[in-house]
C-alpha positions in Angstrom: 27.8 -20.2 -7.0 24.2 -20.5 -7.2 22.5 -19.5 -10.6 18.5 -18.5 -11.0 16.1 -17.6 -13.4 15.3 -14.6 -11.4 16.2 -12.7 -7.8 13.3 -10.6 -6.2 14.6 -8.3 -4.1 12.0 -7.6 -1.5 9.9 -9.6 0.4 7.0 -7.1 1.6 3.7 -8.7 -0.2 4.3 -6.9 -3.8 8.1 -8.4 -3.9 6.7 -12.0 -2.6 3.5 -11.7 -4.9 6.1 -11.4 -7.5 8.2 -14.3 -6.4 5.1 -16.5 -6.3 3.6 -15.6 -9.9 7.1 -16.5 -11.3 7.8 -19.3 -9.6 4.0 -20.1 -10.3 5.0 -20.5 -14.3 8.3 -22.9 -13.6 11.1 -20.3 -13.0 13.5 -20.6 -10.4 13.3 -17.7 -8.4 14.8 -16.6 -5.4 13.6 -14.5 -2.5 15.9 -12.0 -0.9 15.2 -9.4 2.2 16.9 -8.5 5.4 14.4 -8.9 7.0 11.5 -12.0 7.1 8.4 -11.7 4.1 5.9 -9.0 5.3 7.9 -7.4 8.4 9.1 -4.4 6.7 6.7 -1.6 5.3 4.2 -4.6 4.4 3.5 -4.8 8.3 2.0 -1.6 9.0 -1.7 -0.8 7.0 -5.3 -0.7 7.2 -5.6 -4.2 5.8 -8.6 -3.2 3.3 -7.8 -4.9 -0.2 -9.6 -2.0 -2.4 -11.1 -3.2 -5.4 -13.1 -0.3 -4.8 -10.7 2.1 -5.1 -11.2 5.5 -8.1 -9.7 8.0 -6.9 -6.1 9.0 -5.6 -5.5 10.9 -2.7 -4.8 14.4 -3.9 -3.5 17.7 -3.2 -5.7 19.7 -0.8 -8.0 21.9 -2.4 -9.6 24.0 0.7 -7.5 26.3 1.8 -8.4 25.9 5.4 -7.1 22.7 6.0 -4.1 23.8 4.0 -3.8 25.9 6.9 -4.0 23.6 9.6 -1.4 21.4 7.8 1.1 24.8 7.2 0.6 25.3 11.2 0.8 21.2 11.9 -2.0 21.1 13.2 -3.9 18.4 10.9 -4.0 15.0 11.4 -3.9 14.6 7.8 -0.5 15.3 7.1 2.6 16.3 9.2 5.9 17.4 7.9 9.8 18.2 9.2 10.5 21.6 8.6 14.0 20.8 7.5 12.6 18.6 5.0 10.4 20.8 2.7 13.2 21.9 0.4 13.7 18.1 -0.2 9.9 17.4 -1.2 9.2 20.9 -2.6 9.6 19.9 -6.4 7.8 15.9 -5.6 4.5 18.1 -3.6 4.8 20.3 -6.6 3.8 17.4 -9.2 2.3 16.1 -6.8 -0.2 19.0 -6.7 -0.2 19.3 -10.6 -1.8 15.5 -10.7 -4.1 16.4 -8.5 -5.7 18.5 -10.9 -9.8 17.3 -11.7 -8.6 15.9 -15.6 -5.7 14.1 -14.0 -7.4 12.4 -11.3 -10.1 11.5 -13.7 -7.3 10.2 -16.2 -5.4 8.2 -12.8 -8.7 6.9 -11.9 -9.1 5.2 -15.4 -5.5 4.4 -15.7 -5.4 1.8 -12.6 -9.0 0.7 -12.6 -7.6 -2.5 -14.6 -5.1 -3.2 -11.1 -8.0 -2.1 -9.0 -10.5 -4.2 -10.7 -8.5 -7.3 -10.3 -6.9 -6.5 -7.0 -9.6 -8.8 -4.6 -9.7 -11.9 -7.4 -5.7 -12.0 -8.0 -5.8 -12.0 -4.1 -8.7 -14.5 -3.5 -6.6 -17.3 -5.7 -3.4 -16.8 -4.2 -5.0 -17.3 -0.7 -7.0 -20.3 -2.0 -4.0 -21.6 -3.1 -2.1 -20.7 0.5 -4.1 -22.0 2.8 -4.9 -17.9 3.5 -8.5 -17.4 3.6 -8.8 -17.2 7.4 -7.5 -14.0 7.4 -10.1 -12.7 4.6 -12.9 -10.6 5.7 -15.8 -9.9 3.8 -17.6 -7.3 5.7 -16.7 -4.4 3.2 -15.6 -1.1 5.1 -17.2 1.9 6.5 -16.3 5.4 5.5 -17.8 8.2 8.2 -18.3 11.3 7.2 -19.2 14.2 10.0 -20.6 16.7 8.2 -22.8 17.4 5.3 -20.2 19.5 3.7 -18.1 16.6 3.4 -20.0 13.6 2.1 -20.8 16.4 -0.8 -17.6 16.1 -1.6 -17.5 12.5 -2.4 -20.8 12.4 -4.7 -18.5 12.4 -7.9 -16.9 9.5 -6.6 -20.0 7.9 -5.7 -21.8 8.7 -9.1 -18.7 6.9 -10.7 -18.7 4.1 -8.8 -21.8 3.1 -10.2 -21.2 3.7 -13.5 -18.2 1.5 -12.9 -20.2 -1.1 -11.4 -18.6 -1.2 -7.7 -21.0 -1.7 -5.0 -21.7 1.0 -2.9 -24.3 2.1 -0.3 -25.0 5.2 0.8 -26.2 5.1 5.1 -27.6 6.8 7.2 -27.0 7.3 11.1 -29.2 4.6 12.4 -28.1 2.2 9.3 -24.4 2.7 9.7 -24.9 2.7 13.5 -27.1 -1.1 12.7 -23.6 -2.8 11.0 -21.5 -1.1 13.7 -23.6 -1.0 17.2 -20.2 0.3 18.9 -19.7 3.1 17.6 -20.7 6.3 18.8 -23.0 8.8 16.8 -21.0 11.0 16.2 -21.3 11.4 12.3 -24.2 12.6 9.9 -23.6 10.3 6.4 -21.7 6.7 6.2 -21.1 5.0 3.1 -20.4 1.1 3.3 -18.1 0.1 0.2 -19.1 -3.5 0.1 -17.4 -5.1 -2.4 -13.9 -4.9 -0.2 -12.2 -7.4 1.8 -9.8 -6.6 4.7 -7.4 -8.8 5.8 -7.3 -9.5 9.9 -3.2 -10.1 10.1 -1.4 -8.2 7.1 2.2 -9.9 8.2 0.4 -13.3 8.4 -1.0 -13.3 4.9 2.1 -12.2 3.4 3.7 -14.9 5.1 1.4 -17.7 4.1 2.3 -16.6 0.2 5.6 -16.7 0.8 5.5 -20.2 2.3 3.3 -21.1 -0.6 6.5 -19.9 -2.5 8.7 -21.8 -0.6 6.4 -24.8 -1.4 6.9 -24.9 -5.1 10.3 -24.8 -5.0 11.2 -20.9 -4.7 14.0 -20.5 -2.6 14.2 -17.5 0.4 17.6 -15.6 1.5 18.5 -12.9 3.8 20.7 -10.5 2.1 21.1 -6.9 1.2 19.8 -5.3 -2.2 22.4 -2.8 -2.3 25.2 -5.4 -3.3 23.2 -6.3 -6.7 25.6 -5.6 -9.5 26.0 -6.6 -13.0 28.2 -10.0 -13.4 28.9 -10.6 -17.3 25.0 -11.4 -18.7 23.9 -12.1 -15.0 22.7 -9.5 -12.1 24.9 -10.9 -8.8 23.7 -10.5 -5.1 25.1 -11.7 -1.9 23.1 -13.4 0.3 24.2 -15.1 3.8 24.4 -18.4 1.9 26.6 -17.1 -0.5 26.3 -14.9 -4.2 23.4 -15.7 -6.0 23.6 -14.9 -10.0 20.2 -14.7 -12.0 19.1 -13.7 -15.4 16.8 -11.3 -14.4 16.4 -9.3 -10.9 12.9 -7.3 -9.8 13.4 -4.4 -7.4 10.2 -4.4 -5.0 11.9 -2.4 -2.6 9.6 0.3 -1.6 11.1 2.8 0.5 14.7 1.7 -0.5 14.4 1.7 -4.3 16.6 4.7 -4.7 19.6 3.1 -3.0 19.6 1.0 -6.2 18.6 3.0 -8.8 20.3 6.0 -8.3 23.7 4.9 -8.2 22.6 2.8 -11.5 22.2 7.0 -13.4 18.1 6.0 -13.2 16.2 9.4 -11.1 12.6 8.3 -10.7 10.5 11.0 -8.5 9.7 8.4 -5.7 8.6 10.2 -2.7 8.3 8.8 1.0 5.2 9.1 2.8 5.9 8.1 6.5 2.7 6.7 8.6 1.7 5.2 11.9 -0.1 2.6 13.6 -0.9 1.2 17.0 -2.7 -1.4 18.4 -5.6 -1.2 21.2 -7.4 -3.4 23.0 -11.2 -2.8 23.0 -13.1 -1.9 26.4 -16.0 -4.1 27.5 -18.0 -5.6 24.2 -17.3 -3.7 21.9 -16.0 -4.6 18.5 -15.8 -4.0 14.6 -16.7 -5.9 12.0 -14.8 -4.0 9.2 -12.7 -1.3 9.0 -14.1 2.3 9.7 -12.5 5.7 8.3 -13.2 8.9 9.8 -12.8 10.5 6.9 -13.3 14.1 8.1 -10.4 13.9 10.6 -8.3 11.4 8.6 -7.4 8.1 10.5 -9.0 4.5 10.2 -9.5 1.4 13.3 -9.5 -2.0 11.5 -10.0 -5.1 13.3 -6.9 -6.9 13.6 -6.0 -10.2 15.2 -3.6 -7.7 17.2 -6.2 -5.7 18.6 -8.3 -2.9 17.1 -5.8 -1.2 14.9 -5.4 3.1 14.9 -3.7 4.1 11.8 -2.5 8.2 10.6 -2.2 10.3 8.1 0.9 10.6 6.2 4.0 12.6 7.1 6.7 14.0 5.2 10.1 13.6 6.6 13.6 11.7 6.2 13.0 8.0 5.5 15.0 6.9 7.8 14.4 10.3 10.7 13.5 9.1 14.2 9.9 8.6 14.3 7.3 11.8 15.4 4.1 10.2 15.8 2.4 13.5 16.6 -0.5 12.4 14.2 -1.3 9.5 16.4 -1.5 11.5 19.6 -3.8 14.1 17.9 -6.5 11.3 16.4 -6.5 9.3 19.4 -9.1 11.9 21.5 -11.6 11.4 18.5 -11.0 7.8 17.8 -11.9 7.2 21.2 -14.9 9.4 21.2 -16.1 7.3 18.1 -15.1 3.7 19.4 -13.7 2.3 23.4 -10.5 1.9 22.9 -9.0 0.8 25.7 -5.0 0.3 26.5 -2.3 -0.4 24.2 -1.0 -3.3 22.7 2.3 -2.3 22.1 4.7 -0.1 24.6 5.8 2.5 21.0 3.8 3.2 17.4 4.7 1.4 14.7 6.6 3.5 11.5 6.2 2.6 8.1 7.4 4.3 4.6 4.9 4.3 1.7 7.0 4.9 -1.7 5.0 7.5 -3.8 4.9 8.6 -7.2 3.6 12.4 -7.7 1.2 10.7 -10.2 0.1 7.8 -7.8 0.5 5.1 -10.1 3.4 2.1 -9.6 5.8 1.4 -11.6 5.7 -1.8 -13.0 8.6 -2.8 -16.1 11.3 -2.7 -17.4 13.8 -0.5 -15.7 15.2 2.2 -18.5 18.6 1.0 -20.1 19.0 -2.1 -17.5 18.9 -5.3 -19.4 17.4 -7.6 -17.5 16.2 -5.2 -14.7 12.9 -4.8 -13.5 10.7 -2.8 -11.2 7.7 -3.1 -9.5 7.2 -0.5 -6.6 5.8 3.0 -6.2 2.3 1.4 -4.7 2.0 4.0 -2.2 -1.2 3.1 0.0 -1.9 0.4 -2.0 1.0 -2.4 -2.0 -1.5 -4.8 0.0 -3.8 -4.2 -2.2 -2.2 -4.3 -5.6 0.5 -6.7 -4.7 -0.8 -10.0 -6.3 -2.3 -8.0 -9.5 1.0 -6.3 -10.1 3.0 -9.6 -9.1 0.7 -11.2 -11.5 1.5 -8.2 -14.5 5.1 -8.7 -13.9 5.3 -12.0 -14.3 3.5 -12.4 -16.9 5.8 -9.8 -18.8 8.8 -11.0 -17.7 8.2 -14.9 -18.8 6.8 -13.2 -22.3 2.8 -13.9 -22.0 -0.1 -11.9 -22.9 -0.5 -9.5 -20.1 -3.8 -9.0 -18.5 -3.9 -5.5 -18.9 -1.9 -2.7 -21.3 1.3 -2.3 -18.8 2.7 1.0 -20.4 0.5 3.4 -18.0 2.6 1.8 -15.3 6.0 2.0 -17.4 9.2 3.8 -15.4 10.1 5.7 -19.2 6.9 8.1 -17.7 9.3 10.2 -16.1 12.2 10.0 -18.5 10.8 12.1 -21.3 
């Protein structure tokens, strides 16, 4: 029997963030996934760390692409038929956040995650050996249409208040930082204070060797067999059971196999997306990650190939993958840059775990001594998975924590 300070279940880059901050301030932590650090939901994401970030996605407000999604015919969002009764009530409070007071409220809740995400990232990748994969190009947003950039001018007006570089371009300007893509868009704004990542697997990998380094210890195992053993949580692993002090779910997708047998119902939504690699034709190339905002998909440079990623689409976690998104942006992502053939024979599938409010959760798990949760990071888990590793931690071992936690506290949904 094997006894730790602490077992992190999940190894994608918010459950290995954790494990490195604790291990970090002298605990003896263990790692446990069935799969390897970073090859889960981790894998599969525009690799743009988003200090930038104000905003949420939210609810559709135009009632035309409302329609196009109702008829599935949005590369925004796609949905299982059979599936709507399931998400009904989670889209429901999912549309009351997205009202303009509760965005505005979300925006200011996480700006103290947001605002550290790219630092907490830079000194864990000094500290890896990881800055190779760092680029610091910013990224490109596209719009097509006046009508559209319009709609971002809030955002853009608070940005600056906020202090997060932003610049507003032109055709010919964009066109200057990105001489392969086609004109085929009227406003560009390059967010330049970002830094994407060119191998999301790799860095997550290099943490947890820098884990592994000072003395943290990695297992395959399965979360589900976590149950309480006297004062300890207990977990089997392929070496054996493992008892701890303290466990951290960072399960994403697969955080209600655990809780929910445990009595704890947290409104944790899956948001299915795609990606696929492509090689470029001839010269061309990107220097940073583009969105096409207007038709909803991004192509970010990898060390793969130039990476298409979709929309999100509401199914089964674990239904057979329908990457009907991916077939429908591919036309226009190949009017806007050369892709050429693809890297891989199928898409990639990934889950993001959502909250209808779009924040994490990041505590204490309610009436679980010794529990703890950090998941919920929706399209952010690359991005936010140092800074929240870095909260939790600090919580857990009993310092001051960098920012108030109790926005991100699971007792939210409990009252």
């Amino acid at each position: 029997m094997a006894r730790m300070d602490v077992v992190v279940l999940g190894a994608g880059i918010v459950g290995t963030s954790v494990a490195l901050h604790l291990v970090k301030r002298g605990l003896a932590v263990a790692l446990i996934d069935r799969y390897g650090p970073g090859e889960a939901t981790s894998y599969g994401n525009a690799g743009i760390i988003e200090g930038n970030t104000i905003f949420p996605p939210a609810f559709p407000s135009d009632w035309r692409e409302l329609l196009r999604i109702a008829f599935k015919r949005s590369p925004q969002a796609n949905y299982h038929v059979t599936f709507l009764v399931t998400i009904a009530p989670w889209l429901i409070a999912f549309h009351a956040a997205s009202r303009a007071e509760r965005l505005m409220e979300t925006a200011q809740l996480m700006r103290p995650l947001f605002a550290r995400a790219v630092v907490e990232h830079e000194t864990l990748a000094a500290e890896a050996a990881a800055e190779r994969y760092f680029l610091r190009t910013g990224w490109l947003k596209l719009y097509r249409s006046d009508r559209s950039f319009a709609g971002v001018a809030r955002e853009l007006d608070l940005a600056t208040k906020l202090g997060i570089a932003n610049v507003p371009l032109e055709v010919e300007a964009a066109l200057a930082l990105e001489p392969s893509l086609a004109p085929l868009f009227r406003h560009a704004v390059h967010w330049t204070g970002a830094v994407s990542v060119s191998n999301p697997l790799a860095l997550t990998r290099a943490y947890a060797a820098r884990f592994t380094a000072l003395g943290g210890l990695s297992f395959s195992g399965n979360a589900r067999t976590l149950r309480r053993n006297g004062a300890h949580w207990r977990v089997e692993t392929a070496a054996g059971p493992l008892d701890a002090d303290a466990a951290v779910l960072a399960l994403g997708p697969w955080l209600p196999d655990l809780l929910d047998p445990l009595g704890i119902k947290l409104p944790l939504a899956v948001k299915r997306g795609y990606h696929r690699h492509f090689r470029p034709q001839g010269n061309a190339a990107l220097a940073r990650p583009v969105l096409d905002a207007d038709i909803g998909y991004v192509l970010a440079p990898m060390e793969q190939g130039i990476r298409l990623t979709t929309g999100v689409e509401f199914a089964p976690r674990d239904a057979k993958p329908t990457p009907a998104q991916l077939h429908r942006v591919l036309p226009a992502a190949r009017r806007l840059f050369q892709l050429g053939e693809p890297v891989e024979a199928e898409p990639w599938m990934g889950a993001r775990p959502c909250f209808p409010d779009s924040r994490p959760v990041i505590g204490r798990a309610p009436g679980q001594d010794g529990l703890w949760l950090a998941c919920g990071h929706a399209h952010w888990g690359l991005t936010l998975g140092p800074a929240s590793g870095r909260l939790i931690a600090e919580m857990i071992t009993g310092a001051e924590p960098f920012c108030d936690p109790k926005p991100y506290a699971a007792e939210r949904f409990l009252q």
